[in-house]
C-alpha positions in Angstrom: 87.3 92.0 75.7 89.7 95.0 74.6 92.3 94.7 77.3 93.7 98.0 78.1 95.2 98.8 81.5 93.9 98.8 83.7 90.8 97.0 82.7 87.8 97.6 84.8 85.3 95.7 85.6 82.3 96.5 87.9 80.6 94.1 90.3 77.3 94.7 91.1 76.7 90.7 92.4 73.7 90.7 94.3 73.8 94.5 94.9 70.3 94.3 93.2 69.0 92.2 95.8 66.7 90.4 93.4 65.2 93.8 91.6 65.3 94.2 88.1 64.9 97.9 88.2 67.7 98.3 90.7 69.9 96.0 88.2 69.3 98.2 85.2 69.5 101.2 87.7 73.1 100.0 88.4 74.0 100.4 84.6 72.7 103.7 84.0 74.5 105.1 87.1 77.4 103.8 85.9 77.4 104.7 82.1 79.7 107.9 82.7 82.3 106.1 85.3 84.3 105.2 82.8 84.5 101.1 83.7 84.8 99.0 81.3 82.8 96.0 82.1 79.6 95.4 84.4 79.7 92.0 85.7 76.6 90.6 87.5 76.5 87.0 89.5 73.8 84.3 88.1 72.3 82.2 90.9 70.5 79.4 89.5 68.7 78.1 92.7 67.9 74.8 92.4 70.8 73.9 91.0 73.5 75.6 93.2 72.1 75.3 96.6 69.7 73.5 99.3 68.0 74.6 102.5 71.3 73.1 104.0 74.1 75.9 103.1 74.8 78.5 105.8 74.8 81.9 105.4 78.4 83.5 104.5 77.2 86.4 107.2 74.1 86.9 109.1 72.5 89.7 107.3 69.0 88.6 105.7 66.0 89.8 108.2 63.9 88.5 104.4 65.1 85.0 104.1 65.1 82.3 106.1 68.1 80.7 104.7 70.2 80.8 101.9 68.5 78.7 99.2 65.6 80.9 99.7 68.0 84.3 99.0 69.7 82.7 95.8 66.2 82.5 94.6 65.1 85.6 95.4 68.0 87.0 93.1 67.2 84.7 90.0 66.5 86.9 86.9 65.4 84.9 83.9 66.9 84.5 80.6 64.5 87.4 78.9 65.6 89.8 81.8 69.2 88.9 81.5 69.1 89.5 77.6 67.9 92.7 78.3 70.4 93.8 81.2 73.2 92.2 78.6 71.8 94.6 75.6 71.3 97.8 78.3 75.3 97.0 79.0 76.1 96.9 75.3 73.8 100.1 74.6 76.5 102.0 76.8 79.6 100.1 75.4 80.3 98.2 78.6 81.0 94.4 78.3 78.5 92.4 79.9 80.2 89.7 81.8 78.4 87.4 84.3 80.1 84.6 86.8 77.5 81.6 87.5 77.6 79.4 90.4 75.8 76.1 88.8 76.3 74.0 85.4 72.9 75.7 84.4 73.7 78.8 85.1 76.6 78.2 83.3 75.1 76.7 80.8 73.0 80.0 80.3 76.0 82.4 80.2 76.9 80.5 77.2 73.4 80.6 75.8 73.5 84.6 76.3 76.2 84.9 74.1 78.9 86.2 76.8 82.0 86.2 75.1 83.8 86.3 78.6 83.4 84.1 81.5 84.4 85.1 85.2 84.5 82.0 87.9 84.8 82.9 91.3 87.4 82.0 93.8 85.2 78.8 94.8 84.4 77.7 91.3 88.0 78.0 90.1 88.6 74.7 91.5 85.2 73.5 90.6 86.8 71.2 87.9 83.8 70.0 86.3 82.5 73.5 85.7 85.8 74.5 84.7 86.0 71.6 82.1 82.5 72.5 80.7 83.5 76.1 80.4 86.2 75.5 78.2 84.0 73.2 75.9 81.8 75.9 75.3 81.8 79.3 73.6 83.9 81.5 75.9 87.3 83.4 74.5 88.6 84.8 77.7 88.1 83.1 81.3 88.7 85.3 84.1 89.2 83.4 87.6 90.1 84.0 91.1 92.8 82.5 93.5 91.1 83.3 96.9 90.1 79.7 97.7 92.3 77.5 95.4 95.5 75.9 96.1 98.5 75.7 93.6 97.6 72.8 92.1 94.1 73.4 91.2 95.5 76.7 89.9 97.7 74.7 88.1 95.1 72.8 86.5 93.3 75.6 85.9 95.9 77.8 83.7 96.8 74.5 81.8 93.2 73.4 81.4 92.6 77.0 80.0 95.1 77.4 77.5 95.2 74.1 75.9 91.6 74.9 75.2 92.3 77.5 73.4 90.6 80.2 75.5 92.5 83.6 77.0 93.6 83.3 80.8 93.2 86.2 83.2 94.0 85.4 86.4 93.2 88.1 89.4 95.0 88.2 92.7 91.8 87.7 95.2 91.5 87.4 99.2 88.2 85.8 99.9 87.3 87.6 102.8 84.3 90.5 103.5 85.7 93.2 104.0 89.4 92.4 103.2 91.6 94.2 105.8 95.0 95.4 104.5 97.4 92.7 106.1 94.9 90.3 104.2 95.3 91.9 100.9 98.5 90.0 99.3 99.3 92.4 96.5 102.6 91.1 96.9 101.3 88.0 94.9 100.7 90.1 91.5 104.0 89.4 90.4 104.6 86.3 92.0 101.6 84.8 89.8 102.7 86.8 86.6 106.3 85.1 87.2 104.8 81.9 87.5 102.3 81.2 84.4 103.1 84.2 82.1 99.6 85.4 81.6 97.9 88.5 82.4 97.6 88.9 86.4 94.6 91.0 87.9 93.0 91.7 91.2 89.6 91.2 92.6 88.7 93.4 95.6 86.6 93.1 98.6 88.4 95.7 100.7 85.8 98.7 100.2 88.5 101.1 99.6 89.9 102.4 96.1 93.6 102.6 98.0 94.0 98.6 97.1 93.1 98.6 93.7 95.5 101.4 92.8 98.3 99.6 94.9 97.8 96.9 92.6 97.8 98.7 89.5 101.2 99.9 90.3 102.5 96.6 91.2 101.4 95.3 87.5 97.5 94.3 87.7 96.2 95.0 84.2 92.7 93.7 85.2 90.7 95.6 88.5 87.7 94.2 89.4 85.5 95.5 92.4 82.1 95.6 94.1 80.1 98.7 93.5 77.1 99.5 95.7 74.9 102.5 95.5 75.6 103.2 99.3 77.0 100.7 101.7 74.5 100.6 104.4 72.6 98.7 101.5 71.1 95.7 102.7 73.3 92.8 100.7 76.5 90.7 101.9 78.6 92.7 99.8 77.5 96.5 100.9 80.5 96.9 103.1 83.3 95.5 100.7 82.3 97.8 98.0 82.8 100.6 96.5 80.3 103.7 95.8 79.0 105.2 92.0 81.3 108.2 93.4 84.0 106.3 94.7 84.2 104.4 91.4 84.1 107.5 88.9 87.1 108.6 91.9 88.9 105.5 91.3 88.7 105.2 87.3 89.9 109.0 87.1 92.8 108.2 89.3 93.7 104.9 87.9 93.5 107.0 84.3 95.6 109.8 85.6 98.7 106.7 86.5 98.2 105.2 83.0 98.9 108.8 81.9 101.9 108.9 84.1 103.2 105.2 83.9 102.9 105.7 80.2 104.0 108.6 78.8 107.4 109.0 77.7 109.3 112.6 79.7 111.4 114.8 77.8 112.9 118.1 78.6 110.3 120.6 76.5 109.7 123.9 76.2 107.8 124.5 79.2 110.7 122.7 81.3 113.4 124.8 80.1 111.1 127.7 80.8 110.4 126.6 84.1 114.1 125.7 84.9 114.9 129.3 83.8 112.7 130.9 86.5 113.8 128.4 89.6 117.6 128.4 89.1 119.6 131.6 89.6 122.4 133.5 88.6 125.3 135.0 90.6 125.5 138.0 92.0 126.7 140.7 94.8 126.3 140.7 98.7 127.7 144.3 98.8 129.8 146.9 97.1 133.0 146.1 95.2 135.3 148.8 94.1 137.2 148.0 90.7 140.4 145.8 91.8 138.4 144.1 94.7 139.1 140.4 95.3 135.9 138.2 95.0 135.4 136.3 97.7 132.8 134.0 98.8 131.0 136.2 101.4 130.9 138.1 98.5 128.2 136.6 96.4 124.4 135.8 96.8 122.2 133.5 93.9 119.6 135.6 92.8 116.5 134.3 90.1 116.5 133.9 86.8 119.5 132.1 85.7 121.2 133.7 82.7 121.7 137.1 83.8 125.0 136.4 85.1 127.2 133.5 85.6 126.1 130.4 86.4 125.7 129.9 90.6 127.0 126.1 89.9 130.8 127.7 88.6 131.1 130.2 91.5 134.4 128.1 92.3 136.1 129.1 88.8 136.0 132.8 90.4 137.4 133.1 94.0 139.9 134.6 94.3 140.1 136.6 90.6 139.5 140.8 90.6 136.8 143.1 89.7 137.2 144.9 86.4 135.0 148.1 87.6 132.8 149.1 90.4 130.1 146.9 91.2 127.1 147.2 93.4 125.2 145.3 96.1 122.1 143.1 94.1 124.3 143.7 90.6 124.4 140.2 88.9 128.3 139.1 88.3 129.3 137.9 84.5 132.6 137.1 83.3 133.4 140.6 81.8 133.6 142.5 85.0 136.2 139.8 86.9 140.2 138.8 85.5 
């Protein structure tokens, strides 16, 4: 996981909905946005759910309840080698968050180097605990549904296992609204444990994700979605293929910006020659004439007479010869 901020990683969760062509359709359209990870959700049915768990929203006209739709978005462990190899083909980490001990326990066997819990698995403590017994380097986890001392635990529990920390700033909530977003809490949770501080967005709109960047997020992760009447949970909280290629270009363009060191070059100086201005004449001045201040205008480019910021060193001295109206004033033709 070669940090460099922002890093980007791109959800596509469930935005599949239980196709595997759609799921490797989702990397290819994404292979010129210039992300940086791909991160899909494992469901392991039987192990995460029962007949019993409500729906998060009302949106499946296909399933009867929500056991039944965690099923229907089970890959195997042969399809989920090859969606892993298709993301390494185009250079994008392949980074998967599981919602069970065996899908957990498959994410390790897949050979994913990072791990990404979820805002209601970062206070799982026995997956937590398992995770950092296993293979992982980095752990990337959400806030959205833990309180201070889980995320306590969780940092500590983390780094005395010798694993990288990522924390991202996350409002568990579909779509997000603005007031909801807490950006505010980047640097809060920098200040507090010292370790690199993301955000994870469900807002459908770039805007938040580039707010965050500012404030300090050096990780963005976000839904993507070929269009967001998609049937899913997540359509509406997520971004578009163009809307992503929109937001990495911008995001790319701050870096630029937030990076680069200014200095006054060539182009500058040129530039500053063209917009500033010189002194010279409102009207006619005979040799002897006193200058005055109705008596001058700035006129472009500087350097052609004196300087329009020293007209004060000048009232009140005399013309040397006759001048004209639109003549530029230097130092040889006053005393």
């Amino acid at each position: 996981m070669n940090i460099k901020p922002p890093y980007l990683i791109a959800e596509i969760g469930q935005a599949h909905d239980g196709s595997l062509g759609i799921a490797h359709s989702y990397i290819e359209a994404l292979k010129d946005s210039g992300v940086d990870a791909i991160k899909f959700q494992i469901h392991v049915a039987d192990a995460e759910s029962s007949i019993y768990e409500p729906f998060r929203i009302n949106f499946s006209y296909e399933d009867k309840n929500r056991y039944d739709y965690w099923k229907r978005m089970e890959f195997n462990f042969e399809q989920w080698i090859g969606l892993k190899n298709h993301c390494n083909d185009f250079g994008f980490d392949f980074i998967l968050s599981p919602f069970s001990v065996e899908a957990l326990e498959i994410t390790n066997q897949l050979g994913c180097k990072t791990l990404k819990l979820g805002s209601g698995e970062t206070s799982n403590k026995l997956l937590l605990d398992l995770a950092c017994q296993m293979d992982f380097e980095n752990i990337i986890f959400s806030n959205g549904l833990c309180n201070e001392e889980e995320l306590d635990y969780t940092v500590h529990k983390i780094i005395s296992s010798n694993k990288n920390p990522f924390l991202l700033q996350c409002t568990t909530q579909y779509p997000s609204q603005p007031e909801n977003w807490k950006l505010n809490q980047i640097k809060v949770l920098h200040d507090r444990y010292e370790i690199p501080i993301g955000y994870s967005d469900h807002s459908g709109h770039f805007s938040s994700s580039i707010a965050a960047f500012v404030l300090g997020a050096e990780i963005l992760e976000f839904h993507v979605v070929f269009d967001k009447r998609m049937f899913g949970p997540d359509a509406t909280s997520s971004l578009t293929i163009e809307e992503t290629k929109l937001l990495v270009y911008s995001l790319r363009q701050l870096n630029q910006s937030l990076t680069t060191k200014t200095s006054f070059d060539e182009q500058n100086h040129f530039n500053r020659k063209i917009f500033t201005k010189s002194l010279s004449l409102r009207s006619n001045l005979n040799k002897g004439s006193k200058i005055e201040l109705q008596s001058l205008e700035t006129k472009k480019p500087s350097g052609k007479g004196i300087s329009v910021n020293e007209y004060d060193k000048i009232l009140g001295k005399t013309t040397t010869r006759n001048l004209h109206k639109g003549d530029f004033l230097n130092y040889k033709d006053i005393e």
